[in-house]
LOKOLVEX-15247 format. One record per residue: x, y, z of N, C-alpha, C in turn. Coordinates in steps of 0.05 Angstrom, whole numbers, padded with zeros to 5 digits, always signed. Layout:
N
XYZXYZXYZ;...
//
This chain:
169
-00614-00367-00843-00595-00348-00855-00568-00361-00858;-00554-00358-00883-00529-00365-00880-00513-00350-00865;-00474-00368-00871-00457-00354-00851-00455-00327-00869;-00445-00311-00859-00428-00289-00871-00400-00292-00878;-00390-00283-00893-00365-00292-00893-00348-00265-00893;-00315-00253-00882-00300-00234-00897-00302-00233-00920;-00299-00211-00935-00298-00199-00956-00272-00178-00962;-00258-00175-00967-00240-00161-00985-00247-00139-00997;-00246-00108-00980-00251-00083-01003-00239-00084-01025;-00247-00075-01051-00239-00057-01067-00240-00026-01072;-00222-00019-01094-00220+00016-01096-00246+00033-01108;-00257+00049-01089-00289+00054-01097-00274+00089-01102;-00299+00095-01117-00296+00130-01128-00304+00141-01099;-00291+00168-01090-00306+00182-01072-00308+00213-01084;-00336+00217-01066-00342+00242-01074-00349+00255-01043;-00331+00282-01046-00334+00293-01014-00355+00320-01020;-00377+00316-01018-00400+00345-01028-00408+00365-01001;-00422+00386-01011-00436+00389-00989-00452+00372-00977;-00462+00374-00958-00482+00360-00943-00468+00327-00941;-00455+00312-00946-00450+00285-00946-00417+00276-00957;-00433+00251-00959-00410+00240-00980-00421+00215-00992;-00411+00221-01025-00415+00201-01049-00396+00184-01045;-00406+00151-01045-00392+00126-01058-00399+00118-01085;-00381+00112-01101-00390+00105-01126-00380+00073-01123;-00394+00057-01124-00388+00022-01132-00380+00014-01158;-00367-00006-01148-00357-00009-01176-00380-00020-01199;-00403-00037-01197-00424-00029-01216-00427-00006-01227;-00426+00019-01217-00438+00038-01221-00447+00054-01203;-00465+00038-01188-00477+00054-01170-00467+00074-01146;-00486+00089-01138-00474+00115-01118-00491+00101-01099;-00489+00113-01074-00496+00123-01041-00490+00150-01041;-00504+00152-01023-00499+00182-01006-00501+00175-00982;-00485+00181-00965-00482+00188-00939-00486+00211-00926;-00512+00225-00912-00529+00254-00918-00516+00257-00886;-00494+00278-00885-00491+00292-00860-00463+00301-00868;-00453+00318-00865-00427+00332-00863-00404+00318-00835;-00391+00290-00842-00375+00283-00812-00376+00292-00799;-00379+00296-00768-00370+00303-00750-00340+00295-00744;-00320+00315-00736-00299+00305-00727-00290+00297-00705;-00284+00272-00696-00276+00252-00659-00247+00254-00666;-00239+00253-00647-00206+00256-00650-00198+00219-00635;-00185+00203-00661-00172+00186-00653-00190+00157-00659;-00212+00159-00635-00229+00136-00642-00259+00144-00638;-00282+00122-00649-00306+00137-00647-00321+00105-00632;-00341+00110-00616-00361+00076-00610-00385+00095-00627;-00390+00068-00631-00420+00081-00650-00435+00071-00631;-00460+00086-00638-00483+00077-00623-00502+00049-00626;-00506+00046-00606-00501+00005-00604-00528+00008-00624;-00527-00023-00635-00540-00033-00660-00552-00026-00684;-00528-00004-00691-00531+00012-00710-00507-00011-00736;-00518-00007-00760-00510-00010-00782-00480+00000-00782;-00456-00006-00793-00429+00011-00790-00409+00009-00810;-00408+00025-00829-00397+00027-00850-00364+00044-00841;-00348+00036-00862-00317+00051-00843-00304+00056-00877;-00303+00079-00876-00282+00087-00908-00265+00095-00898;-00242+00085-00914-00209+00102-00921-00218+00107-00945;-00202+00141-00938-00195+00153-00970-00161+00153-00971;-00162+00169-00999-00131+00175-01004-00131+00204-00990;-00108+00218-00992-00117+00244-00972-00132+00260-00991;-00126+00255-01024-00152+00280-01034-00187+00270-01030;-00186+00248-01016-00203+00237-01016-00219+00236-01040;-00217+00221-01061-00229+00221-01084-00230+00183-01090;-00215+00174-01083-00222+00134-01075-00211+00126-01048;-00221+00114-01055-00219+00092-01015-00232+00061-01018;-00229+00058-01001-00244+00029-00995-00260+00027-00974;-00283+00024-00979-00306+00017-00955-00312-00018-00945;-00315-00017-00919-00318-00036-00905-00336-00027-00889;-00357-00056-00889-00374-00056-00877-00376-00074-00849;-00379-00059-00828-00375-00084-00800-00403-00099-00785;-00392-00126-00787-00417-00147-00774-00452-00142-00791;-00439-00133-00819-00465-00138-00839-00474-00162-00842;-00495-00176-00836-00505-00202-00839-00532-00199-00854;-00539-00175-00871-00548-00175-00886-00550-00176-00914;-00522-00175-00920-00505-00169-00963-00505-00193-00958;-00506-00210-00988-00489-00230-00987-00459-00222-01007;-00452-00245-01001-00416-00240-01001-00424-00229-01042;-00431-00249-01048-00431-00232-01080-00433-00213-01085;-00455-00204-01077-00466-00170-01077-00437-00152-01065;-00428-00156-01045-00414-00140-01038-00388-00145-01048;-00377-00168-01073-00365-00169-01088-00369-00155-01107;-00394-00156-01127-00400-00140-01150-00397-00105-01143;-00402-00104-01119-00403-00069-01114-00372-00059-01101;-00355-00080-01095-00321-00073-01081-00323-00066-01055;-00353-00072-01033-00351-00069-01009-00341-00092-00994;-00315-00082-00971-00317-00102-00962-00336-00102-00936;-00329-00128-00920-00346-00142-00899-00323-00143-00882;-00327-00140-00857-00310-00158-00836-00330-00170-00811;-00322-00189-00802-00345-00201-00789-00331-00206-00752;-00341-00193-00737-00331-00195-00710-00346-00206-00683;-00332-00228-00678-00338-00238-00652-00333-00209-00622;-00347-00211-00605-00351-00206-00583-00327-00199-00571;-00292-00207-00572-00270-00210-00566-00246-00196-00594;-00258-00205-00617-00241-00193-00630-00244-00160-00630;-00214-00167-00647-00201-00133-00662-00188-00136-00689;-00207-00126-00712-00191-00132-00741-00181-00107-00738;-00149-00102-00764-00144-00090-00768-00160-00089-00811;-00171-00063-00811-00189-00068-00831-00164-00050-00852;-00154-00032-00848-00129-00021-00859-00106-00009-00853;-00081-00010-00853-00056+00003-00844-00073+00028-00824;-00065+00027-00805-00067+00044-00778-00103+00049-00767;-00122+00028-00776-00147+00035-00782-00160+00003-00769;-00172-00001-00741-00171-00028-00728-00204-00015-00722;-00222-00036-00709-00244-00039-00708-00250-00065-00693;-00266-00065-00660-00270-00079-00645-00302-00076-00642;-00308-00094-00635-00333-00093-00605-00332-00090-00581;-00354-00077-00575-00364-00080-00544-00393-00074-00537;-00406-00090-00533-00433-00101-00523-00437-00097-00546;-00465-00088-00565-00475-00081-00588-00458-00050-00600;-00439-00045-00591-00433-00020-00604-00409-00024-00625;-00398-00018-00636-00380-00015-00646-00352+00006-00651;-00327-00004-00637-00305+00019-00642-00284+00016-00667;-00283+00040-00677-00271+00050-00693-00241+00067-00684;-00220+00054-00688-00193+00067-00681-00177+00076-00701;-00172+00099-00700-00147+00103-00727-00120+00118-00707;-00099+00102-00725-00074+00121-00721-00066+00136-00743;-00076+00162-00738-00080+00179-00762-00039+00174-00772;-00023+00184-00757+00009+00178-00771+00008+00156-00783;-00006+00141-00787-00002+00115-00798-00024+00114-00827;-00044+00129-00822-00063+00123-00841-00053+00157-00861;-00050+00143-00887-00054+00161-00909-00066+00173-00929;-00093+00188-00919-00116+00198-00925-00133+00200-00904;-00161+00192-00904-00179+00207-00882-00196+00184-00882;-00203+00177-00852-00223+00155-00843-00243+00157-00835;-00271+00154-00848-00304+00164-00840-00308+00135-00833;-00333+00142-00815-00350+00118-00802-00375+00142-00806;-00394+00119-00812-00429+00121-00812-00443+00095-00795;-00456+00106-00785-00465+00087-00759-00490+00093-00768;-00515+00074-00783-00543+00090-00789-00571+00054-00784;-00585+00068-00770-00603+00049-00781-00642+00049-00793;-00658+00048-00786-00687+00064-00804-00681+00090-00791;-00680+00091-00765-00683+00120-00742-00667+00138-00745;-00637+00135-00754-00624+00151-00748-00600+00154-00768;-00579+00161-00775-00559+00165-00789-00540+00181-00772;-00509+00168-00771-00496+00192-00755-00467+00191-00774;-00451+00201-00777-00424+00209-00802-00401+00228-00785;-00382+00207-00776-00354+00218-00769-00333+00222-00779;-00319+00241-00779-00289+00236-00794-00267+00235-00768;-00255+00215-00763-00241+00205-00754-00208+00226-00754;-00202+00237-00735-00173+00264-00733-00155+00252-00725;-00137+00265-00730-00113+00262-00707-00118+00280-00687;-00106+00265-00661-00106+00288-00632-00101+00320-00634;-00078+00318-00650-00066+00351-00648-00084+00372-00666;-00099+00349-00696-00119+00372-00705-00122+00392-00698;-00124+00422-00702-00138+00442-00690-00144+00439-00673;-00123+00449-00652-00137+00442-00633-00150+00465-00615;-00137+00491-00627-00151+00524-00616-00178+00519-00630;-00182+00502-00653-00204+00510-00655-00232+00486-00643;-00215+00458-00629-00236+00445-00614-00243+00465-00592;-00219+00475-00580-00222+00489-00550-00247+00505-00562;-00251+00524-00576-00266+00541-00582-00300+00529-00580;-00291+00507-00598-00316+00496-00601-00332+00491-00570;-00313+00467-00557-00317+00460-00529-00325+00479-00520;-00313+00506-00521-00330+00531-00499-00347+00542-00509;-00361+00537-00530-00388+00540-00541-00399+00531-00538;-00397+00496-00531-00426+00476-00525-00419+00481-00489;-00404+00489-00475-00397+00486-00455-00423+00516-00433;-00420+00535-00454-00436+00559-00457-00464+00552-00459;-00472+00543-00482-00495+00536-00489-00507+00515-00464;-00492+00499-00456-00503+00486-00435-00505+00497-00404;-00488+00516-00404-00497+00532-00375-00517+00558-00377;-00519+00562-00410-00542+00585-00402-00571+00566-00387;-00583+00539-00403-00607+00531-00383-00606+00530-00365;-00589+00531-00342-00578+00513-00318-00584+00533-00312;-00569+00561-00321-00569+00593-00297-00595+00597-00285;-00625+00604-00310-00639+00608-00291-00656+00591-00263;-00649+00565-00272-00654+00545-00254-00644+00549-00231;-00619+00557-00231-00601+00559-00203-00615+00595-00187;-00626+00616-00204-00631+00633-00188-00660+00636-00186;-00674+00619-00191-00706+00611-00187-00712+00600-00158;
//
């Protein structure tokens, strides 16, 4: 196998739909990314040896630039002809892949950091490989945050109803 080399994003079409999100390449071609983000506030680790795609949009989110992390599968042309970039990471590094938007390792997983004040538009990560597919949108801390609380005491609920009858059995 050859090396891999960095690659340089370019400005790809985005489409924010139900159920996903559309990349349009600059050939032409689309992706779909099939899941509605989940929102992490700040930074996300993906789940180790998963595939890891990272978009900035503009804030109407309608173009961005996608980067792809520790792909050793594209070669560099292909992901020239389509405007994806590549970044390629040792074990120790931390690229910064765009203004307030950095990306490290640790063991096989991969982290994703944004400083949302710094970044101008909205930052998804897709972590997917045959098994599985997962789609985050990357927040700022203060996001809604009455409405994480809410959320939290819903999964927080949901997880103590199994527990109850266990405890009076």
């Amino acid at each position: 196998m050859s090396a891999r080399n960095n690659v340089a994003p370019s400005t790809l079409g985005v489409e924010l739909v139900d159920g996903g999100v559309v990349v349009t390449y600059l050939d032409g071609r689309e992706t779909f990314y099939n899941g509605v983000p989940r929102p992490v506030e700040e930074s996300i680790r993906t789940p180790p040896g998963k595939e890891v795609h990272v978009l900035v949009t503009d804030p109407d989110g309608v173009e961005g630039v996608m980067t792809y992390v520790n792909d050793r599968n594209t070669h560099d042309d292909i992901l020239e002809s389509t405007g994806v970039g590549r970044v390629m990471l040792e074990s120790t590094d931390e690229e910064e892949l765009f203004p307030g938007v950095t990306v490290s390792t640790e063991g096989y997983s991969i982290i994703v950091e944004a400083e949302m004040e710094l970044v101008d538009g909205r930052v998804f990560v897709f972590a997917e490989d045959e098994m599985s597919e997962h789609a985050y949108e990357i927040v700022g801390e203060t996001a809604d945050e009455d409405e994480d609380e809410d959320v939290a005491g819903e999964a927080k609920a949901e997880t103590d109803e199994p527990e109850t009858p266990n405890e009076t059995s």
